[in-house]
C-alpha positions as CSV (number, residue, x, y, z in Angstrom):
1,X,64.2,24.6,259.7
2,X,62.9,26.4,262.8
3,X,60.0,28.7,262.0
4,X,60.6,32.6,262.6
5,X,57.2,32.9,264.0
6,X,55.9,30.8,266.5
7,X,51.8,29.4,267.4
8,X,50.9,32.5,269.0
9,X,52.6,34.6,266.3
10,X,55.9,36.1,268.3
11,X,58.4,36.4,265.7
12,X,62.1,35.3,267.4
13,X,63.1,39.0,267.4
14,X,60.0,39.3,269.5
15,X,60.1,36.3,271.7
16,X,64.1,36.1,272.2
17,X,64.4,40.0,272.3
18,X,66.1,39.9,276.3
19,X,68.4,37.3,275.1
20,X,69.6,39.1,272.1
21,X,70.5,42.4,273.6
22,X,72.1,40.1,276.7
23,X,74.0,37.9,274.8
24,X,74.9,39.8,271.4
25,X,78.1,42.2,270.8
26,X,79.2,42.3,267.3
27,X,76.9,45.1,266.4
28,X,78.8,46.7,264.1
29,X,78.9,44.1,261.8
30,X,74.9,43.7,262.5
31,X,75.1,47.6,261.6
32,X,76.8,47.4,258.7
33,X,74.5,44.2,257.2
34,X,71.3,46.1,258.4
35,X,72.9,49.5,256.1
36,X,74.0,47.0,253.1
37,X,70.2,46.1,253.2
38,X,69.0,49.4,253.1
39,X,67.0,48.8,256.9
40,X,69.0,51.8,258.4
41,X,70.0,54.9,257.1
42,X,73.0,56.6,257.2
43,X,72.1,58.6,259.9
44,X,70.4,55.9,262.2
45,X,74.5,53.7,261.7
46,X,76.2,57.0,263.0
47,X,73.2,57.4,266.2
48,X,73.2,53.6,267.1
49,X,76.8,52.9,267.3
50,X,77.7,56.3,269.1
51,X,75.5,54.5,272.3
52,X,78.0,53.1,275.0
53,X,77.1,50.0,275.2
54,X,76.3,47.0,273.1
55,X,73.3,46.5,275.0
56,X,72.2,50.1,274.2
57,X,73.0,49.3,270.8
58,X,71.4,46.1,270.4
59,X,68.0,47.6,272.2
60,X,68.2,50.5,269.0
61,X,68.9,48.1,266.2
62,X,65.4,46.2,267.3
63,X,63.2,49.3,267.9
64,X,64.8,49.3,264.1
65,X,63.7,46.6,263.0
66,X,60.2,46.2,264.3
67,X,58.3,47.8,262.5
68,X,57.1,45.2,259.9
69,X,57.9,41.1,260.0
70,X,60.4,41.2,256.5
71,X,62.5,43.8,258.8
72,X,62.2,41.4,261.3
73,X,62.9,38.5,259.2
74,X,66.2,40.2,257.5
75,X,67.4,41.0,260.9
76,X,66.8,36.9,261.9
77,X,68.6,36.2,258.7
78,X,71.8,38.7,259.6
79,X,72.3,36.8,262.9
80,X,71.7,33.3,261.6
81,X,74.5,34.1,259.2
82,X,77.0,35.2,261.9
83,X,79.2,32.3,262.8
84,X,80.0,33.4,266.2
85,X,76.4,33.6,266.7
86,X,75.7,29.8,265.5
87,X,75.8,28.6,269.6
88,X,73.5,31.2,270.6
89,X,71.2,31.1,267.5
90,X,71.2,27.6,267.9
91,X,70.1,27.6,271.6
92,X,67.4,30.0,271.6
93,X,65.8,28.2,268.7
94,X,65.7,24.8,270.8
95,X,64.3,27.1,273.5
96,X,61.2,27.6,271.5
């Protein structure tokens, strides 16, 4: 298994963090996990998905989640655990 953080210590929400607003649209399911999880509130589902774009949205759920590496690492786990994200997963981890 590919290790979430790197030599110098980027975690792959740090080092792929272009990449993942670029390439990623399903945020609400990403929402919903992150809520499920307790990692967003309520309030933070309802701001986040009201932006226009996916890339908006994806650049919010991050800022969300950086805080501290186990938010980080839950995140990581959400999207390796989305099939249609397998490909691009999969490709940025080869990347490292």
């Amino acid at each position: 298994m590919t290790s979430i953080i790197s030599e110098p210590g980027w975690h792959f929400v740090d080092r792929h963090r272009i990449a993942l607003i670029d390439r990623v649209s399903d945020t609400v399911a990403i929402l919903d996990k992150l809520l499920d999880k307790g990692l967003i509130s309520e309030e933070r589902f309802d701001a986040v998905r009201a932006l226009n774009t996916t890339q908006d949205q994806m650049r919010e759920i991050i800022k969300s989640v950086k805080s501290t590496n186990a938010a980080k690492d839950a995140f990581y786990e959400i999207l390796n655990g989305m099939k249609a994200l397998m490909p691009l997963m999969s490709e940025l981890e080869g990347s490292q």
